[in-house]
VOTIBA-870939 format. One line per field, with one value per residue (C-alpha): residue number from 1; residue in three letters; x, y, z. Coordinates in steps of 0.5 Angstrom, whole numbers, plus 500, padded with zeros to 3 digits. Layout:
BEGIN
num = c(NUM/...) .
residuo = c(ALA/...) .
east = c(X/...) .
north = c(Y/...) .
up = c(Z/...) .
! end
This chain:
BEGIN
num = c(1/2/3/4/5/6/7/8/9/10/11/12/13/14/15/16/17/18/19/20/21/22/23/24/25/26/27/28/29/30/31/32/33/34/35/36/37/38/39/40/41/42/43/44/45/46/47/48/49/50/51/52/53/54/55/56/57/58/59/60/61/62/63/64/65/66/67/68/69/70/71/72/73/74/75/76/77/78/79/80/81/82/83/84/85/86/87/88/89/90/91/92/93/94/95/96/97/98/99/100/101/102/103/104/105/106/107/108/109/110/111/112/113/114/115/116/117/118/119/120/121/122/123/124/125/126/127/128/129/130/131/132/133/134/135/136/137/138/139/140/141/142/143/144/145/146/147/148/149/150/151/152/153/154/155/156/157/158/159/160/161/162/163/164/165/166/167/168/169/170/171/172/173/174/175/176/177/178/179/180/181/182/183) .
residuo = c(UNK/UNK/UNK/UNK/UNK/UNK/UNK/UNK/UNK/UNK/UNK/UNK/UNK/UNK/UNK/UNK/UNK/UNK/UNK/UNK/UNK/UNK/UNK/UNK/UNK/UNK/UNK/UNK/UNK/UNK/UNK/UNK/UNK/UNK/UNK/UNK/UNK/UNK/UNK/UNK/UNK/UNK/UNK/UNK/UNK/UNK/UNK/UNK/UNK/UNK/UNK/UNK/UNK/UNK/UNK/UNK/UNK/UNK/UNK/UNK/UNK/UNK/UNK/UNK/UNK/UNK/UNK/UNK/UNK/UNK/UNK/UNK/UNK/UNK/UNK/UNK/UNK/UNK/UNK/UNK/UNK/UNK/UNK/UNK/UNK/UNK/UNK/UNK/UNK/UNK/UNK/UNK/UNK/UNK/UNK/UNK/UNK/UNK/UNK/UNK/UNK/UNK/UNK/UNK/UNK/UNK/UNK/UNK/UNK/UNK/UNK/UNK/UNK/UNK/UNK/UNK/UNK/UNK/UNK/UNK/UNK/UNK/UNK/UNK/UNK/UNK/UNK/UNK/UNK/UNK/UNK/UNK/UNK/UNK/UNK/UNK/UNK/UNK/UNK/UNK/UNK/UNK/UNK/UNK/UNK/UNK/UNK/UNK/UNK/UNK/UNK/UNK/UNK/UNK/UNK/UNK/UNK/UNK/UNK/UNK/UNK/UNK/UNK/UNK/UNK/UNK/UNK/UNK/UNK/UNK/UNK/UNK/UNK/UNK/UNK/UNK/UNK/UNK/UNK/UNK/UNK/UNK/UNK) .
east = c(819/822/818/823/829/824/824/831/833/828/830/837/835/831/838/840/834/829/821/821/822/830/827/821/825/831/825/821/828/830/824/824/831/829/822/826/832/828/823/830/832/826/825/832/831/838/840/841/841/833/834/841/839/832/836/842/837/834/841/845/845/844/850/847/845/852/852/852/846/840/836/834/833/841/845/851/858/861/860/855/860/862/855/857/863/860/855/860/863/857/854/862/860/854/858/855/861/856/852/857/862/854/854/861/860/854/855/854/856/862/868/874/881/882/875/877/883/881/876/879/873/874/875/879/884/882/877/869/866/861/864/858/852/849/852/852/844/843/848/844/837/838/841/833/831/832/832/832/826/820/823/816/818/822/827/826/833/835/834/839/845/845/845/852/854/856/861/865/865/866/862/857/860/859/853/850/854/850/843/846/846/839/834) .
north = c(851/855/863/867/863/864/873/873/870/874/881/879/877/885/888/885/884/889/886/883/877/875/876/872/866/865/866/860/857/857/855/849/847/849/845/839/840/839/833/830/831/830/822/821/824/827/832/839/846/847/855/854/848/854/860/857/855/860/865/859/862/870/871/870/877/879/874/874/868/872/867/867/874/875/881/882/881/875/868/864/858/865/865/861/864/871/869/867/874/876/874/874/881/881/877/870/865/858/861/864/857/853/858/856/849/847/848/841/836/841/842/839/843/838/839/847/846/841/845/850/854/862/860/861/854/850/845/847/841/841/837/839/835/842/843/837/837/843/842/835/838/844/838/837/844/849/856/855/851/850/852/848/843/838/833/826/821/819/826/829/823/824/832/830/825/830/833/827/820/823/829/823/818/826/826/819/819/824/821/816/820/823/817) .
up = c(082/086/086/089/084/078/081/082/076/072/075/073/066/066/067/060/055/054/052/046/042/045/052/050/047/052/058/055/053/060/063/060/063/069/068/066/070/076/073/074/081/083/078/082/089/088/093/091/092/089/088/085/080/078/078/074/069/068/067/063/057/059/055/048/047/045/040/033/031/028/026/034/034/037/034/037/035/039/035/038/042/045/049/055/056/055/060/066/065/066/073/075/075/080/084/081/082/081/077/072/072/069/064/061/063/060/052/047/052/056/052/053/052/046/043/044/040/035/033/033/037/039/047/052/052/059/060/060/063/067/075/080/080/079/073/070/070/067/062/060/061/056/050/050/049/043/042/034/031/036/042/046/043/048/044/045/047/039/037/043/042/034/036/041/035/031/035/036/040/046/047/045/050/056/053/056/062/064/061/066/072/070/067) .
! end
């Protein structure tokens, strides 16, 4: 993995988390994404950007902070959905475009305009799906890695598509294309 990603995103991530259990927790988190997300690159030899795929990993979900989910140490007021949303607005504001659109892209399998609406979701009404490669890796990647539970753990295949079939058949059908692309 790249080093001077991992510095940089760590830097970014010192700026919001101070030491402790939801530093730790999104670090580990975001270390297996990352860890993954390349496993998969490097499975298909696809050409991306290597430091953005690791650094866009890594901060994908540095919006939880302001997040309301206690249960992994996140005490702020947002609803958790908000996350990616959150974190957008966060690295738009240093300047982060591309790492910015990850994070709201990458929640469940993306979010369609319709499953915002349908759902009834506290989000901004556009589509939040992933569309670069990048994009769609990491969002495919983070499905196999929980911040809840054990967050070593990595989530076999069955136990992902069941997850996405929660949401619906086509977060489910999102879901395997993506797993297409990257298996």
């Amino acid at each position: 993995m790249p080093e001077q990603a991992v510095s940089r995103s760590v830097e970014i991530i010192d700026k919001y988390y101070p030491a402790g259990e939801l530093r730790d927790l999104l670090l580990t988190h975001s270390l297996h994404v990352a860890r993954k997300a390349m496993e998969c690159v490097d499975r298909r030899g696809l050409d991306v950007d290597r430091e953005f795929v690791v650094e866009a990993a890594l901060l994908h979900d540095i919006g939880i902070f302001r997040t309301d989910a206690p249960g992994i140490h996140c005490h702020g007021t947002e609803p958790y959905i908000c996350h990616g949303v959150i974190g957008r607005t966060v690295l738009d504001g240093l300047s982060m475009p591309r790492h910015a659109l990850v994070c709201e892209r990458h929640t469940g399998a993306g979010l369609s305009i319709d499953d915002l609406i349908s759902q009834n979701l506290p989000l901004p009404h556009r589509d939040m799906l992933p569309l670069t490669l990048e994009e769609k890796l990491i969002c495919y990647a983070d499905k196999f890695f929980s911040k809840s539970g054990n967050p070593e753990e990595e989530k076999d295949l069955e136990r992902v598509k069941r997850m996405m079939a929660k949401h619906g058949e086509a977060t489910l059908a999102r879901f395997m294309e993506l797993h297409a692309l990257f298996c």
